[in-house]
Structure formats: C-alpha cells, structure tokens
VMD Tcl script that draws the C-alpha trace (Angstrom):
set ca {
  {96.51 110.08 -146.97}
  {96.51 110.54 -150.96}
  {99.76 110.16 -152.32}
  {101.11 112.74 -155.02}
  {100.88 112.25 -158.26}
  {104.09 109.28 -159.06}
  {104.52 108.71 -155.35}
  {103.56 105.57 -153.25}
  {101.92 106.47 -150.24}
  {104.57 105.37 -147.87}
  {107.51 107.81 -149.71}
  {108.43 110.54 -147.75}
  {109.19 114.00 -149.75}
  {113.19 115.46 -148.83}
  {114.14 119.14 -149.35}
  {117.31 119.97 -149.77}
  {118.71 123.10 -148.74}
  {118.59 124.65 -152.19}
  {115.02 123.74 -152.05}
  {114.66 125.49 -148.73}
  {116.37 128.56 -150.53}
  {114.39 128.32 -153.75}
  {110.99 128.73 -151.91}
  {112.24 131.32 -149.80}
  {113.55 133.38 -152.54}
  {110.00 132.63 -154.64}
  {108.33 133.85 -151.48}
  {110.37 137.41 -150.86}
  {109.20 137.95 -154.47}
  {105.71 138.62 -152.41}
  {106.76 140.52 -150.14}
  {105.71 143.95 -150.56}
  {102.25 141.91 -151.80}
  {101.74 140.15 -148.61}
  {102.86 142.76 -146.50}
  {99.99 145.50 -148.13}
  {97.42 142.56 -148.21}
  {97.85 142.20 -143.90}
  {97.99 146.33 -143.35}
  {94.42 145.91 -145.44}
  {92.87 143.73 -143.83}
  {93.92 144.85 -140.77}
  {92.18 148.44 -141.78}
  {88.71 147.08 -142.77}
  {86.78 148.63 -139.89}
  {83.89 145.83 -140.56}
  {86.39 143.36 -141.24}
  {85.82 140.01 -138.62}
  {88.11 141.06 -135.81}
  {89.55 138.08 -135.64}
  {91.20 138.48 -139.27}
  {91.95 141.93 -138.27}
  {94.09 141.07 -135.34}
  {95.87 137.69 -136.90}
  {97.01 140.61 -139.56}
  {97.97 143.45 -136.81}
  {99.67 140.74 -135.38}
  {101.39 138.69 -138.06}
  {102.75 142.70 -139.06}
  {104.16 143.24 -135.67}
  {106.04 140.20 -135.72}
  {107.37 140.63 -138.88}
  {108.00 144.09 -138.11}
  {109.48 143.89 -134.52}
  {110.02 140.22 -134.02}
  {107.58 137.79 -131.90}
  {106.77 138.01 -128.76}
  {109.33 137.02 -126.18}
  {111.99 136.76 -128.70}
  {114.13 140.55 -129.25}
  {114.27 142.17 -132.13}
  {117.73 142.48 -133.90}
  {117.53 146.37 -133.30}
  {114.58 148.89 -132.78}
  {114.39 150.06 -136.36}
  {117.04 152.95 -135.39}
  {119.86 151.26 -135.74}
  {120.09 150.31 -131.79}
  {120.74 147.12 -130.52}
  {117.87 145.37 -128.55}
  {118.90 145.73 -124.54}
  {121.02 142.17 -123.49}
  {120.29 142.75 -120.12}
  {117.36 144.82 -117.80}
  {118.12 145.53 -114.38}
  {116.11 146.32 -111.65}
  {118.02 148.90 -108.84}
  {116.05 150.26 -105.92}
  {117.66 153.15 -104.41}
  {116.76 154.29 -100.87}
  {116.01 158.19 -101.06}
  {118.16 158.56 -97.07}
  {121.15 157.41 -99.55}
  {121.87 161.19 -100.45}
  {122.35 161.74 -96.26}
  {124.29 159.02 -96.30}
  {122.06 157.09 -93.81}
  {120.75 154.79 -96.92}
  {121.99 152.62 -99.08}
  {121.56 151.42 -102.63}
  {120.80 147.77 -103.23}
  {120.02 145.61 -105.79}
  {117.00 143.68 -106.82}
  {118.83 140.45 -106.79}
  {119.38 140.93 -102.93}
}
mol new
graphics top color blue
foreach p $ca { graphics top sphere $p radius 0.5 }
foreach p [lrange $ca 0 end-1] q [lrange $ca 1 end] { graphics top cylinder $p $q radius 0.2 }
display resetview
C-alpha cells in the first residue's frame, strides 16, 4: 500500500480526539447538503433502485435510528418503549372462570 506523502509505509496514522471532533464538526457543516442530496436521489423515479433505497435508507437511519437499535424518542418528544410485553387474556376472565396469564408462562 502507497504511503502518504512524508510517511514510510510501515507508520501508522493516530487521531486524537480533537481530530475525531474536528472532522465531525467539518462534516455537520454538510448537513443540510447531504441530507437534501439522499431525499433526491431517493425521488428520481428512473434513478437505479439500488441508489434509491441505500438513500431511503441511509435517511431513515439518520432520521429514526438503525435498525434494531431505538431511537432516543419518536420525534414527539416520547421516549422509545424500554420494555414490550406480551399479555394474553382469556375472554371467561370477565365470569370469573378465566384467568389472565402472561406470555412468559
């Protein structure tokens, strides 16, 4: 692999964490760019579908967080649900013949 320009190729490049949060401040500057640059592609109706859908998708994650990881809150102000629970409720349990009982069980 080519080194860069007044490196050896064996030196490894460090960042330090004012590095990390120069780029990511130089970055945010793009944005609103970025962000209008995925919504157009993902519009083109004869774009290649497969652009359109890395957009669509790379908007909904920044949008709603990835897949399989929850959102900080649904855009309302609401906190993501901590915990989904499954209950089954027997419809006798209003004659009191049935009972309620958990998924778990």
């Amino acid at each position: 692999m080519p080194a860069f320009a007044g490196m050896t190729s064996g030196c490894v490049m460090k960042s330090t964490s004012n590095d990390a949060a120069e780029i990511a401040a130089l970055a945010r500057e793009h944005g609103q760019d970025a962000i209008a640059t995925l919504a157009e592609i993902m519009n083109q109706a004869d774009g290649p579908p497969a652009s359109r859908l890395s957009a669509a998708q790379a908007l909904l994650d920044r949008g709603w967080g990835k897949s399989g990881l929850p959102a900080a809150d649904d855009g309302e102000g609401r906190a993501a649900p901590a915990r989904i629970e499954r209950v089954i409720i027997d419809h006798l349990q209003n004659s009191g013949e049935g009972q309620c009982a958990h998924a778990d069980d």
